[in-house]
N, C-alpha and C positions, 0 to 999 in steps of 0.2 A: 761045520762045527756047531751044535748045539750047548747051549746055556743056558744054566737052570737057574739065575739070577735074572731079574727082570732088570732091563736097562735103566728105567727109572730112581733103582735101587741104586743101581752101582753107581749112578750119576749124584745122588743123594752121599754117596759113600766117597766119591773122589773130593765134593765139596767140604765136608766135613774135615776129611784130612787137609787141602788145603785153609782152610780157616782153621783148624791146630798145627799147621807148620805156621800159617802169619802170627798166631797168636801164641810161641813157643820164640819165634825171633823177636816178639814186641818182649818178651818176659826176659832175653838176653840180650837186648839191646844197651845193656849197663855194664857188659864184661868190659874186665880194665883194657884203658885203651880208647875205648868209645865217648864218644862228647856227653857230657852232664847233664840235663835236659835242664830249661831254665829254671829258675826261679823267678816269681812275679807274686809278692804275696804282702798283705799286709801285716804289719810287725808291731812288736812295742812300744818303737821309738818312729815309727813310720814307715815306707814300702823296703823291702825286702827283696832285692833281686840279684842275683848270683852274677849276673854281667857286673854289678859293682866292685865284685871284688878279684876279676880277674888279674894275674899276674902274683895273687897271693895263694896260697896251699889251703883249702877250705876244708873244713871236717862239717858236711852236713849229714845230719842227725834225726833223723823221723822219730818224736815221743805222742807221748800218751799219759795224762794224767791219771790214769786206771795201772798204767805199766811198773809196777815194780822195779824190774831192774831197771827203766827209766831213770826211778827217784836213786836209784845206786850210782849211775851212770853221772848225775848233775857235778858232782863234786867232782869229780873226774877230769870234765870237759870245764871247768871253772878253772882248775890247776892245771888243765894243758893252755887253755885261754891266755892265763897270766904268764907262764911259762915262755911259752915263744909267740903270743901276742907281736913283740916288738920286732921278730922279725921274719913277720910276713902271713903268721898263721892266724885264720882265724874260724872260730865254729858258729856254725846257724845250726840253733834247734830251730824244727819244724814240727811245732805242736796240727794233732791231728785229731784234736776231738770235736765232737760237731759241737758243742759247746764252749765257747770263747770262754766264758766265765769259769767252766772245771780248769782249765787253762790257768788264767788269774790266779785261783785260788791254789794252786800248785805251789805257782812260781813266787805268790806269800810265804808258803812257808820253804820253799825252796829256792833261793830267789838263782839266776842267771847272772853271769856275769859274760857274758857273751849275747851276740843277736839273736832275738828270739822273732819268728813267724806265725803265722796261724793260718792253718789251711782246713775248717770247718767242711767245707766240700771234699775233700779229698781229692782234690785233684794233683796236686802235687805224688803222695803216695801212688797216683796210678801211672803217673808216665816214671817214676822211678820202679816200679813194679814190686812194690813192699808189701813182702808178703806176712811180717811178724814186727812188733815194735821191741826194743829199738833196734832201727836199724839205720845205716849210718854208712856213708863214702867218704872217701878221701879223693878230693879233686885238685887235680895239680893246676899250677896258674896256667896252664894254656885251656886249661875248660875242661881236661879228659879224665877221667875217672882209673885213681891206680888203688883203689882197695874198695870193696864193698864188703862190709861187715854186720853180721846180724846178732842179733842179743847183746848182753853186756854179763860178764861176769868179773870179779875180782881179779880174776885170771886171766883176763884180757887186756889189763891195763898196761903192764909190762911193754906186749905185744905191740899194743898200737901206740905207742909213745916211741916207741926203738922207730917204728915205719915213719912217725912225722917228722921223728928228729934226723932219719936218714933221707927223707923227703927234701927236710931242708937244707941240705948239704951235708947231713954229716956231725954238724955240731952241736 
């Protein structure tokens, strides 16, 4: 049997498809179900790490002081904050701009009423594999991821407050 592709080729060609299948399961490694990757970040009020708040329903949140429906989103995540705060919910924004201070100056005029973090490297966005801001999970207290949600519209709010409040039992 003759082959009119050179072996070099196709060995170049088998690699490539393996490194887009490893790098197709690192990009779906956050289907619900799957563990949360950590958090390890410095924050507002001090470090920032998701192991803290295990046993509770986390809504974390990737923003952007550029992002629009970010600055939409705050009021949102402030009134789900207060809302069921008390029992057992709570949200981390993870700010991701390589500048700490557009950050700041955000959250002046928009302030947070929930944890805020900061992850200027982006590394946090890359093991969650955020591909548009905001984008935002819902982590049940045993650490595994039951909603990954991207954008924010008006018309989302409904949505994902029915998921937290049924998250949390129901009530």
């Amino acid at each position: 049997m003759k082959f009119d592709t050179p072996l070099p080729a196709i060995a170049r060609g088998l690699a490539g498809l393996a490194a887009g299948l490893a790098f197709a399961s690192a990009a779906h490694a956050l289907d619900v179900g799957a563990a949360a990757p950590e958090l390890n970040l410095p924050g507002a009020s001090g470090t920032v790490k998701l192991a803290d708040y295990k046993g509770k329903l986390v809504y974390v949140d990737f923003w952007a002081s550029w992002c629009k429906p970010c600055l939409q989103s705050f009021p949102w995540m402030n009134e789900m904050q207060e809302r069921y705060g008390a029992r057992g919910f709570q949200v981390i924004g993870v700010n991701v701009d390589a500048k700490t201070d557009d950050a700041r100056k955000f959250l002046s005029e928009t302030p947070a009423k929930f944890v805020v973090a900061f992850d200027a490297r982006g590394d946090a966005p890359k093991s969650y594999a955020i591909k548009g801001m905001p984008t935002s999970f819902l982590v049940g207290p045993d650490g595994k991821v039951l909603l990954q949600h991207a954008g924010f519209r008006e018309s989302d709010r409904e949505t994902l407050e029915a998921t937290i409040r049924q998250s949390l039992g129901g009530k």
